[in-house]
VOPAGU-2260 file (C-alpha; in pm, 1 decimal, decimal comma):
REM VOPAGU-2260
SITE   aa  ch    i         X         Y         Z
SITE  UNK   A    0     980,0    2407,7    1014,6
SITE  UNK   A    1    1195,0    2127,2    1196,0
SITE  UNK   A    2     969,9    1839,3     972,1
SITE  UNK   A    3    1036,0    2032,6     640,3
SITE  UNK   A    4    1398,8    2022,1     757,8
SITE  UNK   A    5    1388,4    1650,6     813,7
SITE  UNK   A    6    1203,9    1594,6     493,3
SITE  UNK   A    7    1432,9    1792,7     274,1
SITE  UNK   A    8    1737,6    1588,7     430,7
SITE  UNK   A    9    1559,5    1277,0     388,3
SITE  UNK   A   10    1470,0    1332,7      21,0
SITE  UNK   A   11    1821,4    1469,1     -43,7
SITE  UNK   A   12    1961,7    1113,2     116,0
SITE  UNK   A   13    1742,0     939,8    -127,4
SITE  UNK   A   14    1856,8    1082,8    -405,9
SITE  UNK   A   15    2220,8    1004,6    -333,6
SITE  UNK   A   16    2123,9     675,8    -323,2
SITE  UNK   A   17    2145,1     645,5     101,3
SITE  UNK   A   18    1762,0     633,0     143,7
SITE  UNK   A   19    1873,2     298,3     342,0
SITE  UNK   A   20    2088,9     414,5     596,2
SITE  UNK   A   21    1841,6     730,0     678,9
SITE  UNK   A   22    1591,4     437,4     675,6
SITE  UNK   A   23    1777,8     259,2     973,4
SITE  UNK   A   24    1807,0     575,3    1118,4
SITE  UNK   A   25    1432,8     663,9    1107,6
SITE  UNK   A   26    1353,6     268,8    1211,0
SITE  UNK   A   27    1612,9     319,2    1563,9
SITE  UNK   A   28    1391,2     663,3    1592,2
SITE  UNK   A   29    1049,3     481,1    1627,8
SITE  UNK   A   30    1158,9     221,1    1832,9
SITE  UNK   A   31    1283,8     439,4    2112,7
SITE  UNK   A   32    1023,2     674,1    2059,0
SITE  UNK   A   33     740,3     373,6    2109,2
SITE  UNK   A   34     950,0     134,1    2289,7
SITE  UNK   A   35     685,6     214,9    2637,3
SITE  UNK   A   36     370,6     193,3    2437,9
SITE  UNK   A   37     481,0    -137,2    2258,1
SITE  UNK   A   38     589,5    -315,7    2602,2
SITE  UNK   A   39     245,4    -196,4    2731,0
SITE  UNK   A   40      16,5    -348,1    2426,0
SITE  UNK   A   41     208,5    -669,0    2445,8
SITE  UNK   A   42     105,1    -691,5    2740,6
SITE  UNK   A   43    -228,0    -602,6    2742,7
SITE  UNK   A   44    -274,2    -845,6    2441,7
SITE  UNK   A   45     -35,1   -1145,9    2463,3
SITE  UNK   A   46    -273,6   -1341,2    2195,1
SITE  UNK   A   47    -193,3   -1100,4    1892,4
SITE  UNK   A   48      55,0   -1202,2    1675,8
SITE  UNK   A   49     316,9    -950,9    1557,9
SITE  UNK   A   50     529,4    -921,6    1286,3
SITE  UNK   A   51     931,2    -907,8    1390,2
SITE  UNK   A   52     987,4    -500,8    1443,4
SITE  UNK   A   53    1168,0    -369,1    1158,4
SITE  UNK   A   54     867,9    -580,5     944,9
SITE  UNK   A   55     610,3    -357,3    1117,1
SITE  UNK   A   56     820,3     -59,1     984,4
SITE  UNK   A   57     867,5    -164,7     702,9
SITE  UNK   A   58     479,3    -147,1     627,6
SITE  UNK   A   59     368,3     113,5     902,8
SITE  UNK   A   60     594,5     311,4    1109,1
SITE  UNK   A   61     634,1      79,1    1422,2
SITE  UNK   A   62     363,3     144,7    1681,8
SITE  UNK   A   63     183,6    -202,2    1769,2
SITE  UNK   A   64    -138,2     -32,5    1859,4
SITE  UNK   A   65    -134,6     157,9    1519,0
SITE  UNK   A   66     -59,1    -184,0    1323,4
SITE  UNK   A   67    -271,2    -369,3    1472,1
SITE  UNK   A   68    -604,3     -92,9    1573,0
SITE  UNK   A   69    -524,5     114,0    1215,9
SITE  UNK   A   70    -547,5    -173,0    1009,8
SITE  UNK   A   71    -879,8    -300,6    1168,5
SITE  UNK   A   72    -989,0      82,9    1065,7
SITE  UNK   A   73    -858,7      45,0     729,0
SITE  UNK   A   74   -1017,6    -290,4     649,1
SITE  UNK   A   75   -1345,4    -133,1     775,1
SITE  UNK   A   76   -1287,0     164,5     509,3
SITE  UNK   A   77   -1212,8    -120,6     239,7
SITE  UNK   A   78   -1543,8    -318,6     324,8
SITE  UNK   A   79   -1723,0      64,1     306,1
SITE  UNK   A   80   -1575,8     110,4     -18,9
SITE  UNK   A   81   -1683,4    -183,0    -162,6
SITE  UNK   A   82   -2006,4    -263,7     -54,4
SITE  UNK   A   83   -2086,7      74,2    -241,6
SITE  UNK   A   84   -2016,6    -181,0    -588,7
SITE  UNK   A   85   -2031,4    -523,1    -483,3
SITE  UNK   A   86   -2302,4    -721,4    -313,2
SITE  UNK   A   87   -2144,1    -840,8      31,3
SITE  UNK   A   88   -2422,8   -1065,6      87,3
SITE  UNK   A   89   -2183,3   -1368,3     -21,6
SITE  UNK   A   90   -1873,6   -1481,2     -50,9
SITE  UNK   A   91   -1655,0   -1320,7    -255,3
SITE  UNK   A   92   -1270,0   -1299,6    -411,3
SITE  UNK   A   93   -1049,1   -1070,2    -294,4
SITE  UNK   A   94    -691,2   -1022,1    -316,3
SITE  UNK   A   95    -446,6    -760,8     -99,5
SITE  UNK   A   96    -184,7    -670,3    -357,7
SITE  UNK   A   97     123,7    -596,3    -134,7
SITE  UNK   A   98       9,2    -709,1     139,4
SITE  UNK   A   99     268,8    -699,6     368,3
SITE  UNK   A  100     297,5    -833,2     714,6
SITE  UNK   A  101     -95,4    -860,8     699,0
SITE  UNK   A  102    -158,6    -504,2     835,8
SITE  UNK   A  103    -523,7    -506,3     700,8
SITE  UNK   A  104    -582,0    -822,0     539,2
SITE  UNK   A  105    -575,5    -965,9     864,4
SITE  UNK   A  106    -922,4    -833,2     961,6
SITE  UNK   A  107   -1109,4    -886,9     650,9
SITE  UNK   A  108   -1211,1   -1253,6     750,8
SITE  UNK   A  109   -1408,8   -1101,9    1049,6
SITE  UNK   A  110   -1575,5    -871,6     788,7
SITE  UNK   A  111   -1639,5   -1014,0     472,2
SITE  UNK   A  112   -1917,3   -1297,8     439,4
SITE  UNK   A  113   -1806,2   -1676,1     532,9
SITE  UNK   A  114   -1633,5   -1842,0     296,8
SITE  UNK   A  115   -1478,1   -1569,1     118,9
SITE  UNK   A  116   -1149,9   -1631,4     -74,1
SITE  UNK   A  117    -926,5   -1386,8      73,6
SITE  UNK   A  118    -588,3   -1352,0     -73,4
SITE  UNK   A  119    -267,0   -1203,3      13,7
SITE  UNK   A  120      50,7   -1116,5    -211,4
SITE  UNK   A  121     391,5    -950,6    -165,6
SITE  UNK   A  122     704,3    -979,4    -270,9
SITE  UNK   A  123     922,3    -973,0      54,8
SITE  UNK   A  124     982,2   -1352,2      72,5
SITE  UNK   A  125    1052,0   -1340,7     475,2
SITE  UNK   A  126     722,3   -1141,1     522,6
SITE  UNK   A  127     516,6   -1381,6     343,8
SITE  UNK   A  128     675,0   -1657,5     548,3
SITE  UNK   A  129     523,0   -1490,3     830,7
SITE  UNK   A  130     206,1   -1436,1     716,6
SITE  UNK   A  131     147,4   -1840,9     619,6
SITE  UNK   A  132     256,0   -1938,3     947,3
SITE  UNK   A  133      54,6   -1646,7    1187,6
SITE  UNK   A  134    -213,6   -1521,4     974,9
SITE  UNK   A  135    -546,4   -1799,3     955,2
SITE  UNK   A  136    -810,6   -1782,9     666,6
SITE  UNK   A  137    -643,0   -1616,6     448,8
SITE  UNK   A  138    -411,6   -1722,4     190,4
SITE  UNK   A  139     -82,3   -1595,8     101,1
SITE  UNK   A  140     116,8   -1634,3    -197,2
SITE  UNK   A  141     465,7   -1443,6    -310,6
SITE  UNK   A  142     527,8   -1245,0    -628,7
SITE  UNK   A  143     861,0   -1098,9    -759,2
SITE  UNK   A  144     860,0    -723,2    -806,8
SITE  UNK   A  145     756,4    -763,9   -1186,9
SITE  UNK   A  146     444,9    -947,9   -1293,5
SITE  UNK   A  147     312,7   -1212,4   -1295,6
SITE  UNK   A  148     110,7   -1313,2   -1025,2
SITE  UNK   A  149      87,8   -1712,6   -1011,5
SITE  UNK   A  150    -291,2   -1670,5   -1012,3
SITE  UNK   A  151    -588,9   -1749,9   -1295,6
SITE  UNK   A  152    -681,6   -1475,9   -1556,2
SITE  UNK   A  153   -1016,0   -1337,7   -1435,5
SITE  UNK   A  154   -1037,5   -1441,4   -1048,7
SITE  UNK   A  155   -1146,1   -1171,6    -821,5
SITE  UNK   A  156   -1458,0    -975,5    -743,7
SITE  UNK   A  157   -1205,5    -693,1    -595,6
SITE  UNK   A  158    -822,3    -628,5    -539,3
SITE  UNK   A  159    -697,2    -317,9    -304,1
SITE  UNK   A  160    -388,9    -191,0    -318,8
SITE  UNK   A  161    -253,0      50,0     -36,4
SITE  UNK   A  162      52,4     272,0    -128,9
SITE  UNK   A  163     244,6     -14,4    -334,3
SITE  UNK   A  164     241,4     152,6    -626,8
SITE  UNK   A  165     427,9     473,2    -420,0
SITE  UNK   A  166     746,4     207,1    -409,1
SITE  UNK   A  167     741,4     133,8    -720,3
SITE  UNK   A  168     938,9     251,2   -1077,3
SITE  UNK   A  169     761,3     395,8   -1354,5
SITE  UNK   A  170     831,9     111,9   -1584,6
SITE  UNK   A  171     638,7    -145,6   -1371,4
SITE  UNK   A  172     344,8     103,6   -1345,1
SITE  UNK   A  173     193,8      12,8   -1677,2
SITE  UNK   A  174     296,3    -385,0   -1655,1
SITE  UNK   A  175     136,1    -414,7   -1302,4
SITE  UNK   A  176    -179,3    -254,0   -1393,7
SITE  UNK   A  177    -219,8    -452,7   -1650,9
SITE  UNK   A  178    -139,6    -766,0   -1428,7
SITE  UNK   A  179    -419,1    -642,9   -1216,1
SITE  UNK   A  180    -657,3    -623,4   -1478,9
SITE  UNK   A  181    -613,2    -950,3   -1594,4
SITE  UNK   A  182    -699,0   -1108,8   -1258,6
SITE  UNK   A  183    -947,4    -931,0   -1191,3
SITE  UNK   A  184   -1296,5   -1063,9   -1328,3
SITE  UNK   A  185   -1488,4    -832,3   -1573,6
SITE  UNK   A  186   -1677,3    -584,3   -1400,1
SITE  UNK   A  187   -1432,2    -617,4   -1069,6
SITE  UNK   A  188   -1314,1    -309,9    -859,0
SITE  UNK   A  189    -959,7    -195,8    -800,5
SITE  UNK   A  190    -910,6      -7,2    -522,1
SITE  UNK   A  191    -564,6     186,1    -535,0
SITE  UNK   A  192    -411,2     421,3    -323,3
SITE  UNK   A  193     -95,6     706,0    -477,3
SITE  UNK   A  194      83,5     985,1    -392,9
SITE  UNK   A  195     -66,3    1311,3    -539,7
SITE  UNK   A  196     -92,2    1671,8    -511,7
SITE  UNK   A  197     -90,6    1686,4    -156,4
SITE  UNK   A  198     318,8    1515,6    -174,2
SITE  UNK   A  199     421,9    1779,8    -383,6
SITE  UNK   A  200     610,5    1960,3    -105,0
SITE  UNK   A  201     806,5    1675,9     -78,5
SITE  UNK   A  202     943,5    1719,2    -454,7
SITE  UNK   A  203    1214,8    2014,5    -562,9
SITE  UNK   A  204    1154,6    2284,3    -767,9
SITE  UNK   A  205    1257,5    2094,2   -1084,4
SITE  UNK   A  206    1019,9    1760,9    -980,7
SITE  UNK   A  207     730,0    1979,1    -900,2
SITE  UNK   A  208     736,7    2150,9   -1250,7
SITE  UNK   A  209     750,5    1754,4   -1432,7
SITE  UNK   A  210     464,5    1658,9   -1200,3
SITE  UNK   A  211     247,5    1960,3   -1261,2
SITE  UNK   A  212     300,0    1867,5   -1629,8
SITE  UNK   A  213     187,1    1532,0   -1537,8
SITE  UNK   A  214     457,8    1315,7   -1524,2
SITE  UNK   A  215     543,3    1108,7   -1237,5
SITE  UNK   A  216     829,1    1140,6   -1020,3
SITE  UNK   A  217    1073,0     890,1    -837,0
SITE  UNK   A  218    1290,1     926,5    -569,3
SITE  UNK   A  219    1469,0     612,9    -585,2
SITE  UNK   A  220    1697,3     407,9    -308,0
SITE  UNK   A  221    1900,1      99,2    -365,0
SITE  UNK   A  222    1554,7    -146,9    -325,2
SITE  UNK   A  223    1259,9     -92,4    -547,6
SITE  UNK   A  224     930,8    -171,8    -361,2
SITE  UNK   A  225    1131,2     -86,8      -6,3
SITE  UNK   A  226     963,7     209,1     164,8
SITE  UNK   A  227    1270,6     421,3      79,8
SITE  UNK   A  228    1186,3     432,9    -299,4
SITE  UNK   A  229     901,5     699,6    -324,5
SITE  UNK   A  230     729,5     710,9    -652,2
SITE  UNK   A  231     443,9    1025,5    -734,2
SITE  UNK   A  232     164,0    1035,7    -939,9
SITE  UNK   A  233     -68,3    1329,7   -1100,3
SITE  UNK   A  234    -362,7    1280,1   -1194,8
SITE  UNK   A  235    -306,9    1327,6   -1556,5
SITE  UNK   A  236     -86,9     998,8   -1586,9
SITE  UNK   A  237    -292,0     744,7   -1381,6
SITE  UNK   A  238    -601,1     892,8   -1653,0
SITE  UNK   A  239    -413,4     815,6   -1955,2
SITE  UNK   A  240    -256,5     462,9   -1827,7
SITE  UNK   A  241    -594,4     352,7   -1681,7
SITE  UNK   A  242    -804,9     430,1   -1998,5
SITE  UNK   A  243    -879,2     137,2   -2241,9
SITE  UNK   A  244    -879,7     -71,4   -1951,2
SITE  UNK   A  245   -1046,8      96,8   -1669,6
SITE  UNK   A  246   -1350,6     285,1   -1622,5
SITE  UNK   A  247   -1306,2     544,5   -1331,7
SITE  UNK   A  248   -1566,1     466,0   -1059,2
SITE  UNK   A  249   -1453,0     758,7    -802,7
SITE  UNK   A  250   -1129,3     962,4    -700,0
SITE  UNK   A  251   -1050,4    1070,3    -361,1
SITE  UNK   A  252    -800,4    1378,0    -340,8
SITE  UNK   A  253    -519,8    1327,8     -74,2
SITE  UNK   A  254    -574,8    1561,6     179,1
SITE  UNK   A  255    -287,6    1770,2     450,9
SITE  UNK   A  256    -411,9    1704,0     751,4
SITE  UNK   A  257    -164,3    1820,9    1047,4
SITE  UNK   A  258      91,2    1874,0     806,2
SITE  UNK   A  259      86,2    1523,8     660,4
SITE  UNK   A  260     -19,4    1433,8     331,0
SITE  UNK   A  261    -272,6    1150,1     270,7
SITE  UNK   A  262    -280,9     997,4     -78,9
SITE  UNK   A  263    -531,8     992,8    -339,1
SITE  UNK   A  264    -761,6     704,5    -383,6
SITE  UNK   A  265    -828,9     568,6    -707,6
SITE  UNK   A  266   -1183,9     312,3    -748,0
SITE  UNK   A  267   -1172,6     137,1   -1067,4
SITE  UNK   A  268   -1376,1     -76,5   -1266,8
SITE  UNK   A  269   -1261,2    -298,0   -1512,4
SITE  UNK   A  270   -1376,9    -284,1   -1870,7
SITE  UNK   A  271   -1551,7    -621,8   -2034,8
């Protein structure tokens, strides 16, 4: 009851355009809350580099142990994903689209064959600065929050996207998918995470109509791509943007599991 309060307060913040001032709010919440824990795992591991705090926030809640141990997990569940398409045997391309302070993409060089190209892009200029100068063997490069990405037409083998999509508009939905497909090589998986059915108690009465229609649903703060700005997506919509130019490999429903929603996952292959 007290986290559907919270929710609905958040949510009615963000709509009011204050989703950045509940965001500082929620940021001074996790630090005190993991301020012990943190201490502790610095200590225990003085050789990990770590993003500055609000940076881990920005990209996962701010519990070192979490960045750092999740995001191992999560790399683990990329590499399972795509092994199930690609062979793994060699080198490959791959590119983290939104990236951010390196939460997963970190791991993949221990992972994925030697002499993989492993990319990284984001917009946030600062945390791309501090991926270049912490993160080795894998290389970073900044977009803006519309395409293009300063890469070649038709360069990776995969590209895995994990709730970027969820901070961005409806207008750059379409472009950036397209962006994506034209980087990717033909036959190349696109691994992308969204916010489903199972977020749909964190939409109104009016929202959760449009989205059961299928039409996607923003809650929008003053910075597009920020973690405030919550974007929605049925299943109906990614289907009809995706087709001409995807071919759907598998979809994962979002599940609630203790009460929190997980996204959908979305594997795609791109069409010769």
């Amino acid at each position: 009851m007290i986290k559907k309060i919270i929710r609905g307060f958040i949510n009615f913040a963000k709509k009011r355009g204050l989703g950045l001032q509940v965001d500082k709010l929620i940021f001074l919440y996790y630090f005190i809350k993991n301020y012990k824990s943190n201490i502790e795992f610095v200590k225990l591991n003085p050789d990990i580099a770590l993003p500055p705090r609000y940076m881990i926030f920005e990209s996962y809640k701010l519990n070192y142990k979490d960045y750092y141990c999740n995001g191992f997990e999560t790399a683990e569940w990329i590499k399972n994903i795509i092994e199930k398409y690609k062979n793994l045997s060699g080198p490959i391309f791959i590119l983290d689209w939104g990236c951010g302070p390196s939460r997963v993409v970190r791991h993949l060089p221990e992972l994925l064959c030697s002499g993989s190209n492993i990319y990284g892009s984001d917009y946030n200029q600062k945390t791309i600065s501090w991926n270049k100068k912490n993160i080795s063997n894998v290389k970073f490069i900044s977009n803006d929050i519309i395409p293009p990405l300063k890469l070649e037409s038709n360069y990776f083998d995969v590209i895995y996207s994990i709730s970027v999509f969820t901070h961005l508009s409806e207008k750059h939905f379409i472009p950036w998918l397209l962006e994506l497909f034209r980087v990717l090589k033909n036959d190349g998986i696109l691994i992308v995470t969204l916010q489903g059915i199972a977020f749909t108690s964190r939409l109104n009465e009016k929202e959760k109509i449009n989205f059961l229609k299928g039409n996607p649903i923003t809650h929008q703060s003053n910075i597009e791509g920020h973690r405030s700005f919550a974007a929605f997506h049925p299943i109906e919509y990614v289907k009809k943007s995706i087709n001409n130019y995807f071919q759907l490999e598998h979809f994962i429903p979002g599940k609630i599991i203790n009460d929190s929603p997980q996204q959908d996952t979305w594997i795609l292959r791109k069409i010769a």
